[in-house]
N, C-alpha and C positions, 0 to 999 in steps of 0.2 A: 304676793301677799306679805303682811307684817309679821313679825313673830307673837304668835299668843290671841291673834285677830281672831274670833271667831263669826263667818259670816254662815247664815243658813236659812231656807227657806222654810218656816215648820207646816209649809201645807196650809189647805182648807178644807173641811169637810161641810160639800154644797148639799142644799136640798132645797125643798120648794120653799121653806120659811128663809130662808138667809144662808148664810157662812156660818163656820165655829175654827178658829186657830187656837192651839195652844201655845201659850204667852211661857212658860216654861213645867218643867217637873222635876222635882227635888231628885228621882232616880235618873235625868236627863242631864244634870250641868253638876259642874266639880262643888263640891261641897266649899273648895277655896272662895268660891265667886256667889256663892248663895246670897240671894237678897235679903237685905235688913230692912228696908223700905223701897216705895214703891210712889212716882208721882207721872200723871199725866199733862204733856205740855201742845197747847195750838198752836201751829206756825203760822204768821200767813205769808201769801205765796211773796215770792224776791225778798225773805228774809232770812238771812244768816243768823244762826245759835252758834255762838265759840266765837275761835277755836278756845281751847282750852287743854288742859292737861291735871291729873291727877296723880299725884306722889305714891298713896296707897289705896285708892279706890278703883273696882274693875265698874264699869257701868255696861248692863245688861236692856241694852237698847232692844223696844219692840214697834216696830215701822209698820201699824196695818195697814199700808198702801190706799189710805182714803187720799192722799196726793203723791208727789214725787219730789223725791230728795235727792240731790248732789252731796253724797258725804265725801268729806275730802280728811284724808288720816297722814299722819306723820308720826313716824317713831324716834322718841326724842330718848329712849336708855340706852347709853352708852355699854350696857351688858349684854344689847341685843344683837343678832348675829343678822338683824334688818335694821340695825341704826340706822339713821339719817333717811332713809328710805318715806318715800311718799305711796298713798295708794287712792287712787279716786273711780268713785263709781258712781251709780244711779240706781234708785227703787225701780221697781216695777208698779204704773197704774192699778191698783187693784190684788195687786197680789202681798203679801206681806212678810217682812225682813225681820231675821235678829242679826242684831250685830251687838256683837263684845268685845269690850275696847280695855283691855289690861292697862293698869298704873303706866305711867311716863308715856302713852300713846296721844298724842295733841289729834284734838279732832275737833270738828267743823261740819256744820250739814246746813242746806238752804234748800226752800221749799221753792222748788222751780215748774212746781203744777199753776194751776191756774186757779186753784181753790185754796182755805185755808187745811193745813194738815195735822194730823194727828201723831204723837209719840210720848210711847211709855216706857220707862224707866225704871229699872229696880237695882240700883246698885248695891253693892256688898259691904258699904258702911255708911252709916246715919248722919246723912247733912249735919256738919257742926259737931256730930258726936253727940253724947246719951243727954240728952233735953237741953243739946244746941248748947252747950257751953264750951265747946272747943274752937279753935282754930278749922278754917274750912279749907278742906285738902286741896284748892284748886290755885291752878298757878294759870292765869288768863294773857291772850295773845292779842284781842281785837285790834287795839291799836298800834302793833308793831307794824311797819311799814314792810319788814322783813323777811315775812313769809315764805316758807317753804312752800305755800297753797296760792294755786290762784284764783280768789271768790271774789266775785265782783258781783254789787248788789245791781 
């Protein structure tokens, strides 16, 4: 695992009407990584998001396993004691994932189900900063030939 990765299942609780997960709780995650905003993104399936990397944003990724994801992670800070270090895994159909991906971690997910997927986001600083007038924390890989991942659409 990466340094600072947090991966975890937060459960469901079943009954006859549907599911319920919880998506987070302010006395559950570090006050460091607290969300400032929150957006929901469709994947559809054989599509690659990223990779990418953030300088000072943690993103607090919520996977409700309506398909299945290939996240593929790289630690690009040179401060981590898992620099250079890759890590790749897969969702569970049906079951639903957090993953927290700390500043300087390059990451990448493709929806390798057979439907289009669902994922929410709530990371710990404001796209663009306070009404989007700043510079956007993201430093983008897509077209580097050079990958430390290997995604193939």
């Amino acid at each position: 695992m990466l340094e600072d990765v947090i991966i975890r299942s937060p459960g469901k609780n079943e009954d006859s009407r549907g599911w319920l997960s919880e998506i987070f709780r302010s006395d559950d995650i570090p006050k460091s990584i607290m969300p400032q905003m929150g957006y929901i993104s469709l994947t559809y399936p054989q599509i690659i998001r990223g990779p990418h990397e953030h300088l000072e944003q943690t993103d607090y990724f919520y996977f409700p396993g309506v398909s299945i994801f290939e996240i593929h992670l790289w630690d690009n800070n040179p401060e981590s004691q898992t620099y250079k270090k890759n890590h790749t895994f897969k969702t569970l159909d049906g079951e639903p994932l957090i993953l927290v991906v700390p500043p300087r971690v390059v990451h990448a997910y493709k929806n390798i189900g057979d439907i289009a997927g669902l994922v929410l986001n709530f990371p710990n600083k404001l796209y663009a900063g306070e009404n989007k007038k700043e510079k956007v924390d993201e430093i983008r890989y897509e077209n580097l030939n050079d990958l430390r991942f290997k995604i193939k659409c």
